[in-house]
N, C-alpha and C positions, 0 to 999 in steps of 0.2 A: 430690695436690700440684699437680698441672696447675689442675684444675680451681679450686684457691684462691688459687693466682699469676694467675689468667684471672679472678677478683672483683676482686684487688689492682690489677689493670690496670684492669677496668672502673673501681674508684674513682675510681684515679687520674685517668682521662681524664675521669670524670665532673666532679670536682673541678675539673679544670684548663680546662674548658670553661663551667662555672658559674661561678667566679672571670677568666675572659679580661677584659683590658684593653685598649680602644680608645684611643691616643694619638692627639690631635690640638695640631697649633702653626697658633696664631693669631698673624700678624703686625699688628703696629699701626703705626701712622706719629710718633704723640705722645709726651711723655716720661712713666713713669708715675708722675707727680704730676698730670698732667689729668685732669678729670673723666669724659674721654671712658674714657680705658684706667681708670680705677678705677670706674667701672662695665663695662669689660669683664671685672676680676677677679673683680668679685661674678659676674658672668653665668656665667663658668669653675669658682667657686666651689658657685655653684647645680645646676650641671647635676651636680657631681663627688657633690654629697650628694643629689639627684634620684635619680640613674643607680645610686646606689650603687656610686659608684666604677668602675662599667663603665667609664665615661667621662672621662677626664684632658684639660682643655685645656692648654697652657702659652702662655702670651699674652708675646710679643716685643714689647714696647715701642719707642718711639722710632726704626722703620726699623732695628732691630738685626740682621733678619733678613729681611728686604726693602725696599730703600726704597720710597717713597709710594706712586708713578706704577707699583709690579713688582707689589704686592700684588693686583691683579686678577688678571692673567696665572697669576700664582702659583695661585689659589685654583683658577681654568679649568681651569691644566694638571694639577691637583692633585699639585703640590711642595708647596703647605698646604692643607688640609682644608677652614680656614675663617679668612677675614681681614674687617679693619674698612677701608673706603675712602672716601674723598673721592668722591661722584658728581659731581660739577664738572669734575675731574679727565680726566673719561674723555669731554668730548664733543667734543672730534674722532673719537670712534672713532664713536659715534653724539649725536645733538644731544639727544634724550632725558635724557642723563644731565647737561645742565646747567641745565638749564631751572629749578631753584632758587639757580642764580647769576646770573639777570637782573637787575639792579637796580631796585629800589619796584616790584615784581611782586608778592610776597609780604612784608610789612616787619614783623610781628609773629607770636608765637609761634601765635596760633592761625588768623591764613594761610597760615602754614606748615604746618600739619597739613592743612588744607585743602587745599592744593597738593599734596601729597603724597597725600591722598585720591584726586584728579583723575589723579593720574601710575600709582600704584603698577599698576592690571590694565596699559597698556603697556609697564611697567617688567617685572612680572613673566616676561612675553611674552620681552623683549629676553632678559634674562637664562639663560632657560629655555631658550632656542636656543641658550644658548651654555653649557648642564649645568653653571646656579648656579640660586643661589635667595636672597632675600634674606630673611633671619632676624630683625630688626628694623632700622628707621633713630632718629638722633639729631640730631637739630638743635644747631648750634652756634649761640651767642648773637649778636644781631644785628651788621653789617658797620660798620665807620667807617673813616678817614682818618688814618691815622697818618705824622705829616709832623714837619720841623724845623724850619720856620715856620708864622706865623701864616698862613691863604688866608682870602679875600673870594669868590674865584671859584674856577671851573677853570682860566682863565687864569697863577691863580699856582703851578699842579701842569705847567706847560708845562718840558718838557727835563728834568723830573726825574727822578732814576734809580730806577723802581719796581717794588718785588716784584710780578711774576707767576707766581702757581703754579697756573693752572688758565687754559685759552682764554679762560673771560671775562674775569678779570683782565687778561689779556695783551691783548682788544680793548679796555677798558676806558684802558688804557694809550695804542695806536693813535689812539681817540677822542679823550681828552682831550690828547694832545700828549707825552706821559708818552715816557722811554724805559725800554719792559719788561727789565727781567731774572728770568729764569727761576730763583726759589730755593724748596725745601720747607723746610716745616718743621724737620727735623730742621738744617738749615744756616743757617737764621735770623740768630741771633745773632751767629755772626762774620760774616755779609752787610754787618749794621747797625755793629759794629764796626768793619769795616776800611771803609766809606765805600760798598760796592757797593749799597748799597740805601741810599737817602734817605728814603721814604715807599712807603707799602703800603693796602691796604683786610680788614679780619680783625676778629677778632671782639675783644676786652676779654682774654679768654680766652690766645689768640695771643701777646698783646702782653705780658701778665704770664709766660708761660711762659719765653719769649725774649729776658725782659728788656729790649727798646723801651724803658723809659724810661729806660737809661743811655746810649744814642745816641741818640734823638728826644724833643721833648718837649711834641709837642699831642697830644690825639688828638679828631676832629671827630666826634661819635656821630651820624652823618649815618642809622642803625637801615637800611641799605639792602637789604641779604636778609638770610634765616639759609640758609646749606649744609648741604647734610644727607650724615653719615657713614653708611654704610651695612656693615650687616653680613653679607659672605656665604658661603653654604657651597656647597661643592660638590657636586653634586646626589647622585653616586655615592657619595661618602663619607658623606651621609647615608642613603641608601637601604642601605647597607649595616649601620645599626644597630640592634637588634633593636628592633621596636614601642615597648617598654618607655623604651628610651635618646632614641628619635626624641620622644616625648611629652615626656621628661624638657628634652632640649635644645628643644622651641617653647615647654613654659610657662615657662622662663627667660629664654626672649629674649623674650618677651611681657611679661614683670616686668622686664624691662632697658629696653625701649620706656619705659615706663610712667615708672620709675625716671629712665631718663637724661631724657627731656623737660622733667620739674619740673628737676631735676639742674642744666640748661641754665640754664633762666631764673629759677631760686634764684641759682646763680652769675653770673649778667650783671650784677647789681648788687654783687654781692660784689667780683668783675674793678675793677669802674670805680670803689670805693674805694679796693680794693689800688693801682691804679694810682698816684689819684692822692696817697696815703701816701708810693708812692715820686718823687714830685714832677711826676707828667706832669699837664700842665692837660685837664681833661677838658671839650670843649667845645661850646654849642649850635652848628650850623653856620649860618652867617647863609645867607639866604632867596636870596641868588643863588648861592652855592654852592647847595645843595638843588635849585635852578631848574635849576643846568646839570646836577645829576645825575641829575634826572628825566627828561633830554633825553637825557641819556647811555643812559638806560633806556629808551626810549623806541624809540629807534635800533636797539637791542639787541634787544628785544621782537620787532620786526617782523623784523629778521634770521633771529630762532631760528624762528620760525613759518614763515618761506621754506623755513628749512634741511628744519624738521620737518615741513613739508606738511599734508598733511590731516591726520593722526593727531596732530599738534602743534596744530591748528586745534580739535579734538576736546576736547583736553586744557587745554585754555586755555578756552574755552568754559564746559566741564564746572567748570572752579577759580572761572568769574565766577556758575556757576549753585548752585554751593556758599556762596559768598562772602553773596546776597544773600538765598538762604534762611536763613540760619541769622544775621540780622542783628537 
């Protein structure tokens, strides 16, 4: 009898450790009708049928479970496993993590890969000292000018009241005369609504989620960077999954990469008819706006290279030495 209640047990545990389930919550900052979080569902989706079911994300949409700016910390302190974050976002912590928000540095989809080539061994360095890792990145579609009049220059963005949600932004504001206010995403739309935000710099993308065009009605496709969202996990929580699960989750976010990239720039053109369906003029920017924003970039450039020193000197270097091989 002993001896067949002592199998019954082994089963059991057997069972219960060959079926164990890893839960992880992925926070997101966007609402999930964005392309960004509905490729992070496939990614969750992927690993769950990968891992065979070892593996459960639940992906938090919209800051439901952290907002924008927590979602790093969160991921560090591992209060989440694994979150999706704005790198812009985070460079006052180190300049590293903005250096794809400098403006006409990188202006299309495949400078941006490019840049991201040049960044990603110091990125991963930064990260890794602080037990993350990043799992894939996503470029959002190129930057414009979304305002409530028509601009000739910079001069006519002077005193206005502008969305900043990341240090560039907010110097970007400084430069051109702009007065920054501090809003994410998720607050957008009543920002634009009750009057606290006049004009902003975001992607087509941004602008349709938030509704912009029922309080603004230009928007200047000035293409000035693409931002890159980044995906990451916590170093622990991944090392803690068996081989099998660990594989499972990097060829999904390998296929998420891949995925969200096209994903970006199939929808950037999509954005900028949705828009202007719902009546926002979508418009070339005349050549001395453009002038002053290259100036604006310009300004900026040398900044972040001060901030970033040699290993910024490196990485900049390396993006102009990519840029012209592969021309």
């Amino acid at each position: 009898m002993t001896f067949k209640l002592s199998l019954t047990i082994a089963a059991l545990t057997f069972g219960a450790s060959a079926y164990a389930q890893t839960k992880w919550d992925l926070p997101a900052a966007y609402p999930a009708s964005n392309f960004h979080t509905e490729n992070l569902m496939q990614f969750a989706a992927d690993v769950d049928k990968a891992s065979g079911g070892k593996l459960k994300i639940t992906v938090h949409a919209n800051a439901s479970l952290f907002k924008a700016n927590e979602i790093k910390r969160a991921v560090q302190g591992g209060q989440a496993q694994i979150g999706e974050v704005l790198l812009v976002n985070f460079e006052n912590e180190n300049p590293l993590y903005g250096l794809d928000g400098i403006p006409f540095l990188a202006t299309s989809y495949a400078d941006s890969r490019k840049l991201y080539e040049a960044q990603k061994p110091a990125l991963d360095k930064l990260l890794g000292a602080q037990g993350m890792k990043v799992l894939y990145t996503v470029a959002w579609p190129p930057q414009g000018i979304y305002t409530k009049k028509e601009l000739a220059s910079v001069a006519d963005l002077r005193g206005i009241k502008w969305r900043a949600y990341s240090p560039a932004t907010a110097k970007i504001a400084e430069l051109i005369g702009a007065q920054p206010v501090t809003i994410q995403a998720a607050e957008l739309s009543q920002a634009l609504a009750t009057g606290v935000v006049e004009s902003y710099m975001s992607s087509g993308s941004t602008g349709y989620d938030s509704k912009t065009y029922e309080s603004l009605k230009y928007w200047y496709d000035t293409q000035a960077w693409l931002p890159k969202n980044a995906i990451l996990v916590n170093k622990k929580a991944f090392d803690a999954l068996d081989p099998g699960t660990q594989a499972a989750v990097t060829k999904a976010a390998a296929d998420a990469e891949v995925r969200g990239w096209k994903l970006s720039e199939e929808k950037n053109e999509w954005y900028k008819k949705a828009l202007a369906d719902k009546g926002m003029k979508i418009v070339v920017p005349p050549a001395k706006l453009v002038s002053d924003m290259k100036q604006v970039g310009v300004i900026m450039q040398a900044d972040w290279v001060k901030k970033a020193g040699p290993d910024g000197e490196a990485i900049i270097a390396s993006f102009n030495k990519l840029k012209a091989a592969k021309k």
